[in-house]
C-alpha positions in Angstrom: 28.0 -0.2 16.2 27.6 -1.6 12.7 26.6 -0.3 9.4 23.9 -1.9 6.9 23.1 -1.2 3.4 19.0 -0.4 3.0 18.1 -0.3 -0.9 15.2 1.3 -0.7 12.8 4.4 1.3 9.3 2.7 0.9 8.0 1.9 3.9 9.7 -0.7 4.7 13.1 0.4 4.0 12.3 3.7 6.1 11.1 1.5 9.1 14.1 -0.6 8.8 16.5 2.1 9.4 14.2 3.4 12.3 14.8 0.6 13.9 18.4 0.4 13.4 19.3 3.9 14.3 17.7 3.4 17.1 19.7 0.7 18.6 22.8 2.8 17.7 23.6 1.4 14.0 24.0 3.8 11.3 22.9 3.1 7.6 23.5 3.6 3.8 20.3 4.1 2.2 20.6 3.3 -1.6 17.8 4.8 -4.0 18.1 6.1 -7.5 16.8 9.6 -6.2 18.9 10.0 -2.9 16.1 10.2 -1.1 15.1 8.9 2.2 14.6 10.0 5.9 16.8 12.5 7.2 18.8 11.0 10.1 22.5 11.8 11.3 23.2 7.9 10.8 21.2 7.5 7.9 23.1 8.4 4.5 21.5 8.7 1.4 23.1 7.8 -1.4 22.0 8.1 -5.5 23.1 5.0 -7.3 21.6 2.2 -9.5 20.9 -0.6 -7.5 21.5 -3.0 -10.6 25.3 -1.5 -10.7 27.1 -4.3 -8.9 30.7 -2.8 -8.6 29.1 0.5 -7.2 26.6 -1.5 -4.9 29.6 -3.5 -4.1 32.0 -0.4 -3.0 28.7 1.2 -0.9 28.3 -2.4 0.7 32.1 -2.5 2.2 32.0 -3.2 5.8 28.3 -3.7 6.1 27.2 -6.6 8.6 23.7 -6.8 6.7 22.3 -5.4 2.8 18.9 -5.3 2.9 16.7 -5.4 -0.2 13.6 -3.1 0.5 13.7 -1.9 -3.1 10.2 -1.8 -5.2 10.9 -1.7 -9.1 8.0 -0.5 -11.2 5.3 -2.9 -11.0 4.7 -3.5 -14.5 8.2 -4.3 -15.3 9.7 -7.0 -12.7 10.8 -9.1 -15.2 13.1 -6.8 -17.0 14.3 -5.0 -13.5 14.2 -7.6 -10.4 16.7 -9.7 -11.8 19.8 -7.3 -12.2 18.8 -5.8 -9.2 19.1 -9.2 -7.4 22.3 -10.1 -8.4 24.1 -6.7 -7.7 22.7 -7.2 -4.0 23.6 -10.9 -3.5 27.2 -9.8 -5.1 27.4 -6.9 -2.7 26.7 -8.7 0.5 28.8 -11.5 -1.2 31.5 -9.3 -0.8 31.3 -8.0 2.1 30.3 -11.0 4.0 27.2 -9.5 5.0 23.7 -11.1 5.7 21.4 -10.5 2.8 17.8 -10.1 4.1 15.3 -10.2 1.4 11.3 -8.1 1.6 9.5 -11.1 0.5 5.4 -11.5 -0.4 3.3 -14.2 -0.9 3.2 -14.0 -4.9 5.5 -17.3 -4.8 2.7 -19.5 -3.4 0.0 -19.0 -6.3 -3.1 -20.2 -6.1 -3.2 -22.4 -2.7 -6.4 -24.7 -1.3 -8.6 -22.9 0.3 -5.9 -20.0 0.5 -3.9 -20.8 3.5 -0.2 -20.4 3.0 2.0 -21.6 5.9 5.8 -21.3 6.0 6.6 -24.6 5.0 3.7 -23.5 1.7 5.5 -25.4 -1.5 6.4 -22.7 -4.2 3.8 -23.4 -6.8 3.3 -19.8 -8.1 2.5 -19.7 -11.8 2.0 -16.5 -12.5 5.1 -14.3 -14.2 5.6 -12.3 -11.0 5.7 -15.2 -8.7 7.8 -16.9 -10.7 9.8 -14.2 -10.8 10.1 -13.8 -6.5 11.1 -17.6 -6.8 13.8 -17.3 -8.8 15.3 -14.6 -7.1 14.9 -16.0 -3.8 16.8 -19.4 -5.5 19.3 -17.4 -6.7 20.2 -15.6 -3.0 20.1 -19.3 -1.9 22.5 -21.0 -4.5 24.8 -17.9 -3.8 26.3 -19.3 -0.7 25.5 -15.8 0.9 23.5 -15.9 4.5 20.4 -15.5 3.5 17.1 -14.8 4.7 13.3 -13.4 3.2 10.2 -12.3 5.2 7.1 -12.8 3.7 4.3 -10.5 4.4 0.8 -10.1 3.1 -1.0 -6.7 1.7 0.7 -3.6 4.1 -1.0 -1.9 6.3 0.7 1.2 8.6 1.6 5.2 7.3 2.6 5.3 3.8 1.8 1.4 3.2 0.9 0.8 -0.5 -2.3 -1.7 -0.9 -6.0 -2.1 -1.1 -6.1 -0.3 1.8 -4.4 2.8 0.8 -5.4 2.9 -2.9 -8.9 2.0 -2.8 -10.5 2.2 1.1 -8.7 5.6 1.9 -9.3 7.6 -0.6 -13.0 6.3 -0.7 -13.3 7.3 3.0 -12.0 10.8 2.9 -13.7 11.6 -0.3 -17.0 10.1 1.3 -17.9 8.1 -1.5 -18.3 3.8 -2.4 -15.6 2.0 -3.0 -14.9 -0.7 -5.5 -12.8 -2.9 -4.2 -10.9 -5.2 -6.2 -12.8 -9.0 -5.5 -15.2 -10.2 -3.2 -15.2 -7.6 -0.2 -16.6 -10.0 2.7 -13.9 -13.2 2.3 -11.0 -12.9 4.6 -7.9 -11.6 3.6 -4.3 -11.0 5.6 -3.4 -7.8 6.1 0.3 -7.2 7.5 1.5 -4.1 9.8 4.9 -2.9 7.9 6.3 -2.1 11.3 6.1 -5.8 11.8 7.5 -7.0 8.6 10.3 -4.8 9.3 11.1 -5.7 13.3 10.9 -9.1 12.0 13.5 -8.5 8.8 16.1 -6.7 11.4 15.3 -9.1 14.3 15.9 -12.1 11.7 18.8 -10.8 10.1 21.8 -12.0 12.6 20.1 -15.0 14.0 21.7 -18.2 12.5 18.3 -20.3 13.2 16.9 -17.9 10.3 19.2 -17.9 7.6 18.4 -20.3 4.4 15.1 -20.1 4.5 12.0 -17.8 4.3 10.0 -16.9 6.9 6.4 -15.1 7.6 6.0 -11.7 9.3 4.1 -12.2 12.4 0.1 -11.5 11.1 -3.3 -10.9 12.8 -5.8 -13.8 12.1 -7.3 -12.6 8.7 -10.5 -10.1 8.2 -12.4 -9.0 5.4 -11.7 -5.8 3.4 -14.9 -4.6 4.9 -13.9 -5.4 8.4 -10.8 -3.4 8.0 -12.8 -0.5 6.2 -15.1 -0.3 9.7 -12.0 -0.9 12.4 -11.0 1.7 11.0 -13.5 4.2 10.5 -15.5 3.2 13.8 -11.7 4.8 15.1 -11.8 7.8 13.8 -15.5 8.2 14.0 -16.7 8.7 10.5 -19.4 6.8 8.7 -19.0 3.4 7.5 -17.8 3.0 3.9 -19.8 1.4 1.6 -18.0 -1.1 -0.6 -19.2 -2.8 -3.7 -17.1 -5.8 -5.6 -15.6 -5.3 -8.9 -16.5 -7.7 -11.4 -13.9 -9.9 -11.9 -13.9 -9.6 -15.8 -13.5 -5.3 -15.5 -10.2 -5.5 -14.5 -9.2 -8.0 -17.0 -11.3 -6.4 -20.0 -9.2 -3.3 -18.8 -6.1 -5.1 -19.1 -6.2 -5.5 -22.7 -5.3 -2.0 -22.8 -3.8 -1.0 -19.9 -0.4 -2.3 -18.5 -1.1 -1.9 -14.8 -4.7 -3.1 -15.3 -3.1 -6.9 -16.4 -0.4 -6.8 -13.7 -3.0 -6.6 -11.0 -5.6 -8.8 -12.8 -2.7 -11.7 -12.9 -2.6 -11.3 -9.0 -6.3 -11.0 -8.7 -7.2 -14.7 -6.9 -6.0 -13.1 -3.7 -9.0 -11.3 -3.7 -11.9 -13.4 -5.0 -10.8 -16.4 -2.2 -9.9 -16.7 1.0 -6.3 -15.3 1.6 -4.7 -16.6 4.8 -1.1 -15.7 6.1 -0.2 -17.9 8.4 3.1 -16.7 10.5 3.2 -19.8 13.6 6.5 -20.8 12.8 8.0 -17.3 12.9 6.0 -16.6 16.1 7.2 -19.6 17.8 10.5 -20.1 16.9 11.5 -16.5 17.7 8.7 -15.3 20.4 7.8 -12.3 18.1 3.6 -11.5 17.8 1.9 -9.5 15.3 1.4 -5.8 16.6 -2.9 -5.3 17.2 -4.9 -4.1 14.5 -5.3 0.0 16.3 -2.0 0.5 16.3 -1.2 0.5 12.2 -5.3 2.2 12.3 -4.2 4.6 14.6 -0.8 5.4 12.8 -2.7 5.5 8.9 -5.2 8.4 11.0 -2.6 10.3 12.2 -0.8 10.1 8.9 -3.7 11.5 6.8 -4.5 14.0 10.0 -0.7 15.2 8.9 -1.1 15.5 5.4 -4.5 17.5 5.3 -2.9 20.1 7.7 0.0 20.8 5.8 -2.4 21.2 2.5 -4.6 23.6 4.5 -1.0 25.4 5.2 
């Protein structure tokens, strides 16, 4: 039995631990609220992951620290960077493997918007650069080391286009305006993937130095997605409509969140590719089919509309 440090609840985090209790590991889940899924092996602990000497003490005898953490959006600069470092010093300390929930932001822009694992870094955007220097920084720390990279999440409690522009649209019965041109492909990655693929990575020496792609399905369009999934639960078909691209950036004069999202918007208004080969091949892992994180989102909402109607 070993013990791992999760900073984190999101959905990844929380599907981390699943996975690790479940093979008989317990965990230390670090968040600033304490909160997190209620397991007997999972304790939740309230801390500041940027404090490195109390990161440090929570990370003592942990084989793995595992950074699942998701800093306001609008402020990476300021907060990713402290938080980093207090990680890479706690698994530095402890010896442990520090496993890294990566994204594609680090790419930018790429030709005809296929990004492979071996995809130079050529982000030029603030927040890529910002995932490049931290995942640098984990690197020149002499600390095994490892990042998945996934795409947009899909799966129960995922945060994405999905969840914050498709769902609500669906249950409210109304169009959707979905950020870009609705009918290029895009990559869409299950979170119970990204995570089986973080904890199955974690302890394999092959892995560590390097990043490494959650297994993905081929890419669809945002409209594709918006059918699968409403063909499954048998309710009408969405209608989407684009968003100029000029809205969200005319909003982002004023509005903070508005210009963080319009800095990432060229994953929407091009092809968007993930492409995980490497990972699949070198560790025989495949990306889960497209019903099961559809099926999982359904029964999520299904959930939370009961216990509104008490």
């Amino acid at each position: 039995m070993s013990n791992h440090v999760i900073i984190g609840s999101g959905p990844i985090g929380s599907a981390v631990a699943d996975l690790l209790v479940d093979r008989g590991d317990t965990v230390t889940m670090v968040t600033r609220s304490g909160r997190g899924p209620s397991h007997p092996q999972i304790k939740l602990v309230a801390a500041d992951a940027s404090d490195q000497r109390r990161l440090t003490a929570l990370a003592e005898g942990a084989a793995t620290v595992f950074n699942c953490a998701n800093p306001k959006y609008t402020e990476w600069e300021k907060l990713w960077f402290p938080m980093n470092d207090a990680m890479i010093a706690a698994a530095k300390a402890a010896n442990a493997v520090y496993v890294i929930t990566g994204n594609l932001y680090v790419y930018g822009p790429q030709p005809g918007g296929r990004m492979n694992e071996n995809t130079p870094m050529a982000a030029v955007g603030r927040k890529g650069k910002v995932r490049i220097k931290m995942w640098q920084n984990a690197l020149r720390s002499g600390v095994r080391t490892v990042e998945v990279r996934g795409s947009d999440y899909i799966g129960a409690g995922a945060v994405g286009v999905f969840s914050s522009v498709l769902l609500p649209a669906i249950q409210n019965g109304r169009t959707a305006w979905a950020p870009g041109n609705p009918d290029l492909p895009h990559s869409f990655t299950y979170t119970g993937d990204m995570a089986g693929t973080m904890v199955a990575l974690a302890h394999d020496e092959r892995a560590h130095g390097r990043a490494w792609h959650a297994p993905t399905l081929p890419a669809i369009s945002i409209r594709e997605l918006a059918d699968r999934y409403t063909d499954l639960t048998g309710q009408p078909r969405l209608k989407i409509r684009g968003l100029p691209r000029f809205a969200m950036r005319t909003a982002g004069l004023v509005v903070p969140m508005a210009r963080e999202l319009a800095e990432m918007d060229y994953q929407f208004y091009a092809p968007f590719h993930l492409d995980s080969t490497l990972t699949e091949q070198t560790f025989g892992r495949k990306p889960t089919p497209l019903e099961v994180p559809l099926r999982e989102t359904a029964a999520s909402v299904h959930a939370t509309v009961a216990r509104r109607m008490g």
